[in-house]
KESELUM-547969 format. One line per field, with one value per atom (N, C-alpha, C): residue number from 1; residue in three letters; atom name; y negated, z negated, x. Coordinates in steps of 0.2 Angstrom, whole numbers, plus 2048, in hexadecimal, padded with zeros to 3 digits. Each point is the difference from the previous one (the first is absolute). Example, Ala and Ser with C-alpha at 12.3 -4.5 7.8 and 13.67 -1.06 7.14 Angstrom:
% residues 2
i 1, 1, 1, 2, 2, 2;
aa ALA, ALA, ALA, SER, SER, SER;
at N, CA, C, N, CA, C;
yy 81C, 7FA, 7FA, 7FB, 7FA, 7FB;
zz 7D9, 800, 800, 804, 7FF, 7FD;
xx 842, 7FC, 804, 7FE, 804, 7FC;
END
This chain:
% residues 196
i 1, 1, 1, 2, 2, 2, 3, 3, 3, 4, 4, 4, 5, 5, 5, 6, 6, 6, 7, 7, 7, 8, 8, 8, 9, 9, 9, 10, 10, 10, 11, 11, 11, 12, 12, 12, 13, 13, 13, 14, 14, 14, 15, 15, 15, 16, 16, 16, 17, 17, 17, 18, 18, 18, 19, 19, 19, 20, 20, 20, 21, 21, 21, 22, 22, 22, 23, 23, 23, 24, 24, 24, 25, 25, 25, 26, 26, 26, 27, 27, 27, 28, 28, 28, 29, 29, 29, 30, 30, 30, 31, 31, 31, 32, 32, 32, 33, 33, 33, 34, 34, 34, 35, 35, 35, 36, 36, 36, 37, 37, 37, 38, 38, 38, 39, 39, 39, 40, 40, 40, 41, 41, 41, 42, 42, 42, 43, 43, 43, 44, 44, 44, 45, 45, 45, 46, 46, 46, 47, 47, 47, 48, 48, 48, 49, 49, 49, 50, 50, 50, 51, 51, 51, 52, 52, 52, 53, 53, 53, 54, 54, 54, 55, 55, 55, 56, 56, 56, 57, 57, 57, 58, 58, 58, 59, 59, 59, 60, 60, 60, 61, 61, 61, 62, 62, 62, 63, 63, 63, 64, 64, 64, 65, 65, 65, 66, 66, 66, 67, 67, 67, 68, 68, 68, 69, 69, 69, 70, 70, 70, 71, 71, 71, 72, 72, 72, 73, 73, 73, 74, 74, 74, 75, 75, 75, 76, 76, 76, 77, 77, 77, 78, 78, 78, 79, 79, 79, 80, 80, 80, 81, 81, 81, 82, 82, 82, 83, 83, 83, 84, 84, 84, 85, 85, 85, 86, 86, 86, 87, 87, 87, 88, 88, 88, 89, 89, 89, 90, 90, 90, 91, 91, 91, 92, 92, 92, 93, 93, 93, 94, 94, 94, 95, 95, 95, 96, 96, 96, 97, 97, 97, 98, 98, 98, 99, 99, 99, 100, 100, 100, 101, 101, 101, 102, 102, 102, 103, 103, 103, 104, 104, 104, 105, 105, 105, 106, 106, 106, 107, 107, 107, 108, 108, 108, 109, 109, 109, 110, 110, 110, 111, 111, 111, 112, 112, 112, 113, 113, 113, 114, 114, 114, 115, 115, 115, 116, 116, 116, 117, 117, 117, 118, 118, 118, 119, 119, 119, 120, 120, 120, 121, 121, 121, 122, 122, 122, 123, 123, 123, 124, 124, 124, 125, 125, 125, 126, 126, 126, 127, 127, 127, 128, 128, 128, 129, 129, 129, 130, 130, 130, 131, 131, 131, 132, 132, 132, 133, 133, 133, 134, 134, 134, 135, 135, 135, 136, 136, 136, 137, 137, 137, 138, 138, 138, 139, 139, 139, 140, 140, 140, 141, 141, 141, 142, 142, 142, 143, 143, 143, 144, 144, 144, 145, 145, 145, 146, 146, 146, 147, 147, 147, 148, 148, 148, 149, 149, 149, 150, 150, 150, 151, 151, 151, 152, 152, 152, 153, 153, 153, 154, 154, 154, 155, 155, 155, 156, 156, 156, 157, 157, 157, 158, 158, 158, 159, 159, 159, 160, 160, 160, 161, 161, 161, 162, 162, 162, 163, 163, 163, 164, 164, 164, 165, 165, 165, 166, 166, 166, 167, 167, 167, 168, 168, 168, 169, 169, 169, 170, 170, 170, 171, 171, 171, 172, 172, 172, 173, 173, 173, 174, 174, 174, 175, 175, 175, 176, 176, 176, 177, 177, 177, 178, 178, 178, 179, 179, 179, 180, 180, 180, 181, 181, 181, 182, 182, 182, 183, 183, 183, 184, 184, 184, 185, 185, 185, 186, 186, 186, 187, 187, 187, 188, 188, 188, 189, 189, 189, 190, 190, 190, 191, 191, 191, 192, 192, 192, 193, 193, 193, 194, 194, 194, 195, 195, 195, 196, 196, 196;
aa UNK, UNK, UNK, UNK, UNK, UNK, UNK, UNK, UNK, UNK, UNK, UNK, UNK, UNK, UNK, UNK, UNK, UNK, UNK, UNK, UNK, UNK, UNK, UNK, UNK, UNK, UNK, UNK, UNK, UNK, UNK, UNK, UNK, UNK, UNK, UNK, UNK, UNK, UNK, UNK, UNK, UNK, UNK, UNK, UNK, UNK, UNK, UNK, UNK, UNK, UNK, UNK, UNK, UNK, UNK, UNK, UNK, UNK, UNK, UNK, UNK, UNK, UNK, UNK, UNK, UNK, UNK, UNK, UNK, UNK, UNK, UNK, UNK, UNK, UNK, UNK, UNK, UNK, UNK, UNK, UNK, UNK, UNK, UNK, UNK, UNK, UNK, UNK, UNK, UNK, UNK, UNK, UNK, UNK, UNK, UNK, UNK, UNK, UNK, UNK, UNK, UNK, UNK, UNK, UNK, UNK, UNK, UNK, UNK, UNK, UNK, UNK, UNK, UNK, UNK, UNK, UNK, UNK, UNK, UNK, UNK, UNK, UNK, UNK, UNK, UNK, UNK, UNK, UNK, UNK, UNK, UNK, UNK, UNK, UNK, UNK, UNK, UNK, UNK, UNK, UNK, UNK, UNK, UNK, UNK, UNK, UNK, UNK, UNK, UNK, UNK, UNK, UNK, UNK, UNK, UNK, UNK, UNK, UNK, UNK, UNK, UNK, UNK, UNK, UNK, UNK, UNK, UNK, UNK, UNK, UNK, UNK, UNK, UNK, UNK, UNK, UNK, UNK, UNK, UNK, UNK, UNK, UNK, UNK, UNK, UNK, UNK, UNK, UNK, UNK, UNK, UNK, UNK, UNK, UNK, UNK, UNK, UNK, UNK, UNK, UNK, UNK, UNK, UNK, UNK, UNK, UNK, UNK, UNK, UNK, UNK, UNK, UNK, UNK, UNK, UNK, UNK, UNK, UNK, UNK, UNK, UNK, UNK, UNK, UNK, UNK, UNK, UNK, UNK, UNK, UNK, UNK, UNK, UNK, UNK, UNK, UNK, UNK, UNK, UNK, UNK, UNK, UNK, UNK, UNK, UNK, UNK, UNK, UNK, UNK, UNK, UNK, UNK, UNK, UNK, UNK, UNK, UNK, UNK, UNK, UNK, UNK, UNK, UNK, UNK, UNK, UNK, UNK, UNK, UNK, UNK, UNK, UNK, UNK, UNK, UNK, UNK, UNK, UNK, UNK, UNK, UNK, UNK, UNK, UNK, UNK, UNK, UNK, UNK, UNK, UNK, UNK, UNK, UNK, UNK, UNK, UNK, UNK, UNK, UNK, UNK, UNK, UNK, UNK, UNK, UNK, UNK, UNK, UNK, UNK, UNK, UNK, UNK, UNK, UNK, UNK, UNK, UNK, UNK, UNK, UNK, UNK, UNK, UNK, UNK, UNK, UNK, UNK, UNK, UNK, UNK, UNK, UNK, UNK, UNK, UNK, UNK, UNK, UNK, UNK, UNK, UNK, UNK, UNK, UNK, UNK, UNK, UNK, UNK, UNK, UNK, UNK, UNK, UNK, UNK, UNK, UNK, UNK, UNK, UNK, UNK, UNK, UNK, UNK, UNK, UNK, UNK, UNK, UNK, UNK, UNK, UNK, UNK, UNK, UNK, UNK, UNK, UNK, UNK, UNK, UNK, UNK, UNK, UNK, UNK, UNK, UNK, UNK, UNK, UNK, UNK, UNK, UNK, UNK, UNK, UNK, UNK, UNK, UNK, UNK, UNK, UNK, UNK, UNK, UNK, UNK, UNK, UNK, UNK, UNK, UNK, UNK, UNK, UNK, UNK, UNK, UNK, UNK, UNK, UNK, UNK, UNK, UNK, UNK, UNK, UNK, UNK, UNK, UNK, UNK, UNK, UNK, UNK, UNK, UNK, UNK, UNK, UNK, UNK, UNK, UNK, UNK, UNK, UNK, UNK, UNK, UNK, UNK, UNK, UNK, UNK, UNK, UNK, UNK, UNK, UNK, UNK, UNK, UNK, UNK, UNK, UNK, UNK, UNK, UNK, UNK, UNK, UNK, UNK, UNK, UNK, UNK, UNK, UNK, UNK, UNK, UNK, UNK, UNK, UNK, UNK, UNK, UNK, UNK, UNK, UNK, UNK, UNK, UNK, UNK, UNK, UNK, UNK, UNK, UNK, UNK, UNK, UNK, UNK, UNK, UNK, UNK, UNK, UNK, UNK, UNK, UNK, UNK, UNK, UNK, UNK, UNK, UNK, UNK, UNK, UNK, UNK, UNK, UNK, UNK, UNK, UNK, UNK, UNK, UNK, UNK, UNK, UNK, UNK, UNK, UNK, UNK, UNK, UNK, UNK, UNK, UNK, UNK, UNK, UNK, UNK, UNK, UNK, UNK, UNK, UNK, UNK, UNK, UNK, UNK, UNK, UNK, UNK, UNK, UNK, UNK, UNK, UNK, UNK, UNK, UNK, UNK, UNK, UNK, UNK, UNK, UNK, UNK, UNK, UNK, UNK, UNK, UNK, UNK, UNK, UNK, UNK, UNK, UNK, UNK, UNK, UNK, UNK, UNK, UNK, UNK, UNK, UNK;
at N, CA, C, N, CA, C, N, CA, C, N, CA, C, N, CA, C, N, CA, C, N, CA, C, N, CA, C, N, CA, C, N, CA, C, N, CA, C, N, CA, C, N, CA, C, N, CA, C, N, CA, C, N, CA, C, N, CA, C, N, CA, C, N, CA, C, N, CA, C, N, CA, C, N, CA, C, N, CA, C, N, CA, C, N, CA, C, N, CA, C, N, CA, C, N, CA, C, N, CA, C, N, CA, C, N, CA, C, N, CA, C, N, CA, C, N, CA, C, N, CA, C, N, CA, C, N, CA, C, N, CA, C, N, CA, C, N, CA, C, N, CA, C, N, CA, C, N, CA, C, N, CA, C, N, CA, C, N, CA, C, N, CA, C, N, CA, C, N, CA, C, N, CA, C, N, CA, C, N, CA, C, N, CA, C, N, CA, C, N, CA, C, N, CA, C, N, CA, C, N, CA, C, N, CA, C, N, CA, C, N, CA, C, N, CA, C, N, CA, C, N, CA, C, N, CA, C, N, CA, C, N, CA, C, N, CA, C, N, CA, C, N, CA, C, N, CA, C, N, CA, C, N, CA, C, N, CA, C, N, CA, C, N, CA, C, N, CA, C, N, CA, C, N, CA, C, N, CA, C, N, CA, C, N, CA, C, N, CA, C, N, CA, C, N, CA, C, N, CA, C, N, CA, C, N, CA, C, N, CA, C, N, CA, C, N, CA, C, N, CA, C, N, CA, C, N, CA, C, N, CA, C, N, CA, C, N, CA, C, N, CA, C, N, CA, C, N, CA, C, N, CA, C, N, CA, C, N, CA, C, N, CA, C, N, CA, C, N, CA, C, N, CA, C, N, CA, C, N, CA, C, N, CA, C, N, CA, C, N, CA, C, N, CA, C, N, CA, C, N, CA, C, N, CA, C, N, CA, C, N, CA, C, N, CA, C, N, CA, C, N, CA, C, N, CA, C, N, CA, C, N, CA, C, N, CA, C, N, CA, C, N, CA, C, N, CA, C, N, CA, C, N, CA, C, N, CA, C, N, CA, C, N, CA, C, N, CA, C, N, CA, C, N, CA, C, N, CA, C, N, CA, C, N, CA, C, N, CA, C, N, CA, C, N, CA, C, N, CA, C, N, CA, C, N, CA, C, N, CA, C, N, CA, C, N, CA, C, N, CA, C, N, CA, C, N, CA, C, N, CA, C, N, CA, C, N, CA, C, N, CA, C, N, CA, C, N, CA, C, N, CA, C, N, CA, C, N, CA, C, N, CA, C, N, CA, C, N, CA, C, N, CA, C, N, CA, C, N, CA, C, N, CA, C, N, CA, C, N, CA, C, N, CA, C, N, CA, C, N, CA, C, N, CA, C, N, CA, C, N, CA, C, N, CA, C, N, CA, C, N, CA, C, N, CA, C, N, CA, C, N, CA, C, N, CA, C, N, CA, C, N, CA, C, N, CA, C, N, CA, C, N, CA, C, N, CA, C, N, CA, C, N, CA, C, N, CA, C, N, CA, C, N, CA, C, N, CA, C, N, CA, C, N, CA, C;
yy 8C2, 7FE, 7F9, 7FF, 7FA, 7FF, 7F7, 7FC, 7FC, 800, 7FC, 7FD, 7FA, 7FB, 804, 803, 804, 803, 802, 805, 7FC, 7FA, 7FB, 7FF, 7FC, 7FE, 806, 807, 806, 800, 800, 801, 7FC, 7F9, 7FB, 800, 802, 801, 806, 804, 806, 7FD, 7FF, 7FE, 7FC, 7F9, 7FE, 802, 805, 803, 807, 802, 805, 7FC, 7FA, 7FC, 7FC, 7FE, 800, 804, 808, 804, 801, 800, 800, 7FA, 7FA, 7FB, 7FE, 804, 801, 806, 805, 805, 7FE, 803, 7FF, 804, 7FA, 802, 809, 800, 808, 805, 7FF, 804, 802, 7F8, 804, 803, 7FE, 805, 806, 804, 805, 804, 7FD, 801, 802, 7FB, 800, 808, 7FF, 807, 807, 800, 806, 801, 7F8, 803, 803, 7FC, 802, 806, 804, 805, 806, 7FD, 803, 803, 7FC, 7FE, 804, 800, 803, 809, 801, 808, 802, 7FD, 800, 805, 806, 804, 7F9, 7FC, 7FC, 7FB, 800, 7FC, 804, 804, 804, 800, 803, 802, 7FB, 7FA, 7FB, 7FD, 800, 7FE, 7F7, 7FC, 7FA, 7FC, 7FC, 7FE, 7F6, 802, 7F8, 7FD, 7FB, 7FE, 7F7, 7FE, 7F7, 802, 7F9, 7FC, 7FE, 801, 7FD, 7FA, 7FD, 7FA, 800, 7FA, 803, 801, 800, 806, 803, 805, 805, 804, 808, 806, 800, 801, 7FF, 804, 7FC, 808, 7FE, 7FD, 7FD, 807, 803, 807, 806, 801, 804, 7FE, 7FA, 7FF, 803, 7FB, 804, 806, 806, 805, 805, 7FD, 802, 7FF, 7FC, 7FE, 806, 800, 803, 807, 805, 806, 7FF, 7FC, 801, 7FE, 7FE, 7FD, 7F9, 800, 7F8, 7FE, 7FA, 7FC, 7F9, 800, 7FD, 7F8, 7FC, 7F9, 7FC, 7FF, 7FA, 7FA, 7FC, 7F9, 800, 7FA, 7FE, 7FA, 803, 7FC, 7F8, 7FB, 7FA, 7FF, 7FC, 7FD, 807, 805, 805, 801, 806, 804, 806, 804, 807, 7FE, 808, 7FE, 807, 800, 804, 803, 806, 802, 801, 800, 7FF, 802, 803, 805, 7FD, 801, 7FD, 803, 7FD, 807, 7FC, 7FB, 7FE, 7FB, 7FD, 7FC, 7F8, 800, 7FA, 7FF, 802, 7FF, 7FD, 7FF, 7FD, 7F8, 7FC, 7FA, 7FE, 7FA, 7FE, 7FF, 801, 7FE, 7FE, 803, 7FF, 800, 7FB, 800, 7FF, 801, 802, 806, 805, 808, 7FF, 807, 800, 804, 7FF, 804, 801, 804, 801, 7FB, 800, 7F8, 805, 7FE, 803, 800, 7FC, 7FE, 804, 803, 806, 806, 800, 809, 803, 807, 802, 800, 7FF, 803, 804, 804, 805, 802, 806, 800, 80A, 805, 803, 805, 7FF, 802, 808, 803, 807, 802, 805, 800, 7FB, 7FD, 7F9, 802, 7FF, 7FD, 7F8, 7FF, 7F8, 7FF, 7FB, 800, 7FA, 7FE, 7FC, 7FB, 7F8, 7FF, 7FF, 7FC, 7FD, 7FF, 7FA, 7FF, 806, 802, 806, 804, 807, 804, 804, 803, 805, 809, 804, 805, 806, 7FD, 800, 7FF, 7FA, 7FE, 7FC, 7FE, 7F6, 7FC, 7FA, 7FB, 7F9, 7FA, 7FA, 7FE, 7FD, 7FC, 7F9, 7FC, 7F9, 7FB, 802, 7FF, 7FD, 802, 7FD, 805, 805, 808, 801, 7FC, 806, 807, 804, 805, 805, 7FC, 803, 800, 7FD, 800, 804, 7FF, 807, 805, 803, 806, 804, 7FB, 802, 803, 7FF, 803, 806, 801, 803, 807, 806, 805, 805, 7FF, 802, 7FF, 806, 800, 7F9, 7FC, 7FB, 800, 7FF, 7FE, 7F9, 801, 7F8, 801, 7FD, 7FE, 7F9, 803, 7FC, 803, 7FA, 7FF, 802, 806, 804, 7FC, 7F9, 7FB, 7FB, 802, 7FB, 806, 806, 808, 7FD, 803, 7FE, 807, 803, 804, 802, 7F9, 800, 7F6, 802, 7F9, 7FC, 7FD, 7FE, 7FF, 801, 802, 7FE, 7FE, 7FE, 805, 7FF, 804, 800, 7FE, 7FE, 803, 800, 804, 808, 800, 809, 800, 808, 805, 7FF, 7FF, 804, 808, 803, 807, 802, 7FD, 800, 7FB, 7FE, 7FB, 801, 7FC, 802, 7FB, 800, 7FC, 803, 7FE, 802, 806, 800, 806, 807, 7FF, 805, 800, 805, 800, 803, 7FA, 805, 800, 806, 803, 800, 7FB, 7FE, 804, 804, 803, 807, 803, 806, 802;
zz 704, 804, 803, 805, 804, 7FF, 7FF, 801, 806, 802, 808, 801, 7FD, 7FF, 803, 7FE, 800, 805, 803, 806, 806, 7FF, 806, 801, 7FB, 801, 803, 7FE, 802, 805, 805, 805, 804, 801, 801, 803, 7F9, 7FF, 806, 7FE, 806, 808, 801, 807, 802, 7FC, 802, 803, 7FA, 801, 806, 801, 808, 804, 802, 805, 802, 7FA, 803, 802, 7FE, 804, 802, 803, 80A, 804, 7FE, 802, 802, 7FB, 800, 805, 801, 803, 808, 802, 806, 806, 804, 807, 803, 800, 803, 7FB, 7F8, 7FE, 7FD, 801, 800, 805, 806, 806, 7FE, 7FE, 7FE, 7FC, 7FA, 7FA, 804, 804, 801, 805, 805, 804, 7FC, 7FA, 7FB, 7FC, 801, 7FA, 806, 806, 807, 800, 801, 802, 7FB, 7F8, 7FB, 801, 801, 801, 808, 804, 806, 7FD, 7FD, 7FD, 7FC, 7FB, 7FE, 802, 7FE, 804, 7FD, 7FB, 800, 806, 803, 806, 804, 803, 805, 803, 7F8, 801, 800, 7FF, 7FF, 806, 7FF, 805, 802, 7FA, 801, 7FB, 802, 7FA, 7FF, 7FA, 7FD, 800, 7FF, 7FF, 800, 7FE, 7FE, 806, 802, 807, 7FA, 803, 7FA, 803, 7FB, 800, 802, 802, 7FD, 7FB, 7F9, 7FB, 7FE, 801, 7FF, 806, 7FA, 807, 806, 808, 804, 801, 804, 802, 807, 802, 806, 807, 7FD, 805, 7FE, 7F8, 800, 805, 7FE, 802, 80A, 802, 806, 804, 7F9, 802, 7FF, 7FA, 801, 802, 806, 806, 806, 800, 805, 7FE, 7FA, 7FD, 801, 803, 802, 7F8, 7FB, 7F9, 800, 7FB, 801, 7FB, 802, 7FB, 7FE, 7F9, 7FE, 7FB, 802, 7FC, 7F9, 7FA, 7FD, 803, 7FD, 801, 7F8, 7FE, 7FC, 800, 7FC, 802, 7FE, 804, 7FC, 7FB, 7FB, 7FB, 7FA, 801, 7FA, 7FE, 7FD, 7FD, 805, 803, 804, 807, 803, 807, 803, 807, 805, 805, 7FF, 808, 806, 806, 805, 805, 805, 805, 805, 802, 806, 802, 809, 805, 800, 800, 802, 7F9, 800, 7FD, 803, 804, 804, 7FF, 7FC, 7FC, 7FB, 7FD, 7FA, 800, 7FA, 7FF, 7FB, 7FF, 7F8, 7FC, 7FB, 7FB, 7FB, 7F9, 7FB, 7FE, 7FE, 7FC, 804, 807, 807, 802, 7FE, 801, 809, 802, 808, 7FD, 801, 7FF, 807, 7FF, 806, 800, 807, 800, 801, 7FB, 7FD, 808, 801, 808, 805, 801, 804, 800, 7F6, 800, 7FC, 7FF, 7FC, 7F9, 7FD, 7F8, 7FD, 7FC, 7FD, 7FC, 801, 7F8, 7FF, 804, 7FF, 7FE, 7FB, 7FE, 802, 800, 800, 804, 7FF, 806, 800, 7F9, 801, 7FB, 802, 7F9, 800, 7FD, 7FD, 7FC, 808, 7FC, 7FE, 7F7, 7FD, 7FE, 803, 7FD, 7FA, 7FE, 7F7, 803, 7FB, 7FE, 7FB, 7FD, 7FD, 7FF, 7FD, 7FF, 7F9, 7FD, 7FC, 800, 7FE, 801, 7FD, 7FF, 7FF, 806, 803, 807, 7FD, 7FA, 7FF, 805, 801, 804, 7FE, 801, 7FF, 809, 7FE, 808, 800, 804, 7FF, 7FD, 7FA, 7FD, 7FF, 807, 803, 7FE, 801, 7FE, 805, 804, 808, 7FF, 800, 801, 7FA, 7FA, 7FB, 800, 804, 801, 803, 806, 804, 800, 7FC, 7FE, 7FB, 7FA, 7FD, 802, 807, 803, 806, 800, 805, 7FB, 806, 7FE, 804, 805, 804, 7FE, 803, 7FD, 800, 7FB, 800, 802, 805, 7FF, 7FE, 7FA, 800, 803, 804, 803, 7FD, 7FE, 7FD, 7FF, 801, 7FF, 7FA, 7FF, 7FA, 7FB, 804, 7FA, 7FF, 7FF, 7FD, 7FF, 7FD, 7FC, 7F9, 7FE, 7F7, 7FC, 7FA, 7FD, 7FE, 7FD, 7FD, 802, 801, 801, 7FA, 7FE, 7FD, 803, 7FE, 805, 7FB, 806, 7FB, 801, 7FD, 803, 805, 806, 806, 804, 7FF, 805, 800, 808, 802, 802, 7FE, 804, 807, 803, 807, 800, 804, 7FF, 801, 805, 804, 800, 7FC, 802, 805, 804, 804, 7FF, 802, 7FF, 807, 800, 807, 7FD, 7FA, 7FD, 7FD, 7FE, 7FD, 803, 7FE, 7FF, 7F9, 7FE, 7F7, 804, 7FB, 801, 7FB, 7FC, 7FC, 7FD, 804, 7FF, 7FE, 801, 7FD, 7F9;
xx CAC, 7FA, 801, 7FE, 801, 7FA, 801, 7F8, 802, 7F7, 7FF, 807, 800, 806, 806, 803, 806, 800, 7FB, 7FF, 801, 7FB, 802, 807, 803, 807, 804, 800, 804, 7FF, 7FA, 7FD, 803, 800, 801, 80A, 804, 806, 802, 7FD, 801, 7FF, 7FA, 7FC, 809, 802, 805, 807, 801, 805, 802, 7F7, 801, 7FE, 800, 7FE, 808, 803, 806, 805, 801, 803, 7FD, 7F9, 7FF, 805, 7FD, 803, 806, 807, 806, 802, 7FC, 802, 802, 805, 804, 7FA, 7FF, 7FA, 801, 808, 801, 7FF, 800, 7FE, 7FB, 7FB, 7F7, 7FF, 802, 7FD, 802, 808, 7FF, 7FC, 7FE, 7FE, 7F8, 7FD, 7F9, 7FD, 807, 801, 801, 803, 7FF, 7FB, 7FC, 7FB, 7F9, 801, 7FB, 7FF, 808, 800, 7FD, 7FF, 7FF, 7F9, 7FA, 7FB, 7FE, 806, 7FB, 801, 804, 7FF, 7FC, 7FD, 7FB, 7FA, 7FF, 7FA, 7F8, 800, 7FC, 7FF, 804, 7FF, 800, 803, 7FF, 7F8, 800, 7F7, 7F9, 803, 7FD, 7FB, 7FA, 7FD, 7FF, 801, 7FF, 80B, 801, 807, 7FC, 801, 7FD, 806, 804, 804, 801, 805, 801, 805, 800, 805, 803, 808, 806, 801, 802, 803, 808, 803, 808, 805, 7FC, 805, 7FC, 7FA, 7FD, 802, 802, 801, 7FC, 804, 7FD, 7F8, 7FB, 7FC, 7FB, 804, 7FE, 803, 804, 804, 7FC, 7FB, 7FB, 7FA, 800, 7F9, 7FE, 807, 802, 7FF, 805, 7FF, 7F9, 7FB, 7FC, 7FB, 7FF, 7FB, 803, 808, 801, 7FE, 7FF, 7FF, 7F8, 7FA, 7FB, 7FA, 805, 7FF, 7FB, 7FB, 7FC, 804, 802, 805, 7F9, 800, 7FD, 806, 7FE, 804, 7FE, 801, 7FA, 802, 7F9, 7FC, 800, 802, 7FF, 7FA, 7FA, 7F9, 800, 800, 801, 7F9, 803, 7FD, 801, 801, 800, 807, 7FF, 809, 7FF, 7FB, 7FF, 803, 7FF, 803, 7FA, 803, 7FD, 801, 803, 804, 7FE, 802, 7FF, 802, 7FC, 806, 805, 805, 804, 803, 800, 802, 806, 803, 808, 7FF, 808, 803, 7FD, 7FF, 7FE, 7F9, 7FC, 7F9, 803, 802, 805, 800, 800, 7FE, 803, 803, 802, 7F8, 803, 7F8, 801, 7FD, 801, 807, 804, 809, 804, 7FC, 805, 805, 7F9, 800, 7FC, 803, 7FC, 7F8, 7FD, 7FA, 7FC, 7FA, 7FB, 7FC, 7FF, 7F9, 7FA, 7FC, 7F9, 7FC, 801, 7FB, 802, 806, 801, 803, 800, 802, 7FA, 7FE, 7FE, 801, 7FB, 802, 7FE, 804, 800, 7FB, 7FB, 7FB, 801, 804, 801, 805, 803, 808, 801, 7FB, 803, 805, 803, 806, 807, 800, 804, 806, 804, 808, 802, 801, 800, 808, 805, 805, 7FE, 805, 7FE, 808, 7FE, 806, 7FF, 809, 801, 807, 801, 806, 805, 7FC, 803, 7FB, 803, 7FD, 803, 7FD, 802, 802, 801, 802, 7F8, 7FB, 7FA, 7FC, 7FF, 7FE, 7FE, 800, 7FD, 804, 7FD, 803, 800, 803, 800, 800, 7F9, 7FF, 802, 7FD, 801, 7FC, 7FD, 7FD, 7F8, 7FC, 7FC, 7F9, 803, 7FB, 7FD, 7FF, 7FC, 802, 805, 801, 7FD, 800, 7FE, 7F8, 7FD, 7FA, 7FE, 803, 7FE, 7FF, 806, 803, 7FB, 7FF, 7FA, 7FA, 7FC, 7FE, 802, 804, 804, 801, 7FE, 801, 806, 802, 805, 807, 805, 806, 805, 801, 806, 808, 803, 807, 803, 802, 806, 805, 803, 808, 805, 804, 806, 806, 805, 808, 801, 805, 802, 803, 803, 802, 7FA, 7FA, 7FA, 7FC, 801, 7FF, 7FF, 7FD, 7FE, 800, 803, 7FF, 7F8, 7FF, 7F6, 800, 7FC, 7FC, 7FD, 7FD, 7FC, 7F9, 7F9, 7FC, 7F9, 7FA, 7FA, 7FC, 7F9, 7FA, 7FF, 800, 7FE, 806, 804, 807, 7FF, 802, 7FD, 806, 804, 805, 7FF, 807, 800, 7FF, 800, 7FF, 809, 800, 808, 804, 805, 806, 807, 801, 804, 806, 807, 805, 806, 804, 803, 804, 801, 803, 7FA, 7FB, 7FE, 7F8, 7FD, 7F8, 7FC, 7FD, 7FD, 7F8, 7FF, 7F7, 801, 7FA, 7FE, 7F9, 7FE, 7FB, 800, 808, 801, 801;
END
């Protein structure tokens, strides 16, 4: 049994060690990597059939989803983005018709500008890909240790995808009360349904 203590540092130890093999990884073979896992995702009958796709703007060592996001405005999709709300830990998504709504904000993430997009209060109809630095074989996640997403999610009753590189894959995580399954992990090799 892990105390608090323990779990930070673990947490902490890991967060480092899949941010440096991002960081190490050769430019041509994330493009590949993020193209396999794209394509993973666009076969999904959850998507297919989705009527809105929530989603994070990636940074660059987080799998891409700027080629989703893309695709699912051209698919006739409301693509909704979070805002992370200043002065709190929550966030609030937000819909957007192109990549060029898009803004640096909080950490120097591109976000929607409140002032001229919509925001979301209606999830039905929605899948929610989710990042993390890693993931588990469960659908636990290690984020970036801020918990927006864990917050969210907590209320979030629509289907989950994590996406993540097969070499930042976890057998078991270590995980708290407040950590929620994905339903779906995706990697550029595989798909687990977590829900089965």
């Amino acid at each position: 049994m892990h105390r608090v203590g323990d779990i930070r540092a673990y947490k902490a130890a890991l967060r480092q060690q899949c941010k440096q093999r991002r960081l190490e990884m050769p430019s041509e073979k994330k493009l590949q990597l993020d193209r396999d896992i794209y394509k993973r995702i666009l076969k999904l009958n959850q998507y297919k059939n989705c009527k809105t796709l929530l989603t994070y703007v990636s940074t660059p060592i987080e799998v891409d989803t700027r080629a989703l996001i893309l695709d699912a405005l051209q698919q006739g999709k409301r693509v909704a983005v979070p805002r992370c709300v200043p002065g709190t830990r929550n966030m609030e998504f937000y819909y957007i018709r192109s990549l060029q709504e898009l803004k640096p904000g909080a950490f120097s993430v591109d976000e929607p500008d409140p002032a001229h997009c919509e925001l979301v209060t209606d999830f039905r109809g929605s899948i929610c890909i989710v990042p993390g630095l890693c993931f588990d074989r469960s659908g636990y996640r290690l984020g970036y240790g801020k918990g927006y997403y864990d917050r969210f999610l907590c209320g979030y009753s629509g289907l989950t995808v994590g996406i993540c590189y097969t070499n930042c894959m976890k057998n078991k995580l270590v995980t708290g009360r407040f950590d929620r399954q994905s339903d779906i992990v995706i990697t550029e090799r595989y798909v687990i349904r977590t829900y089965l």
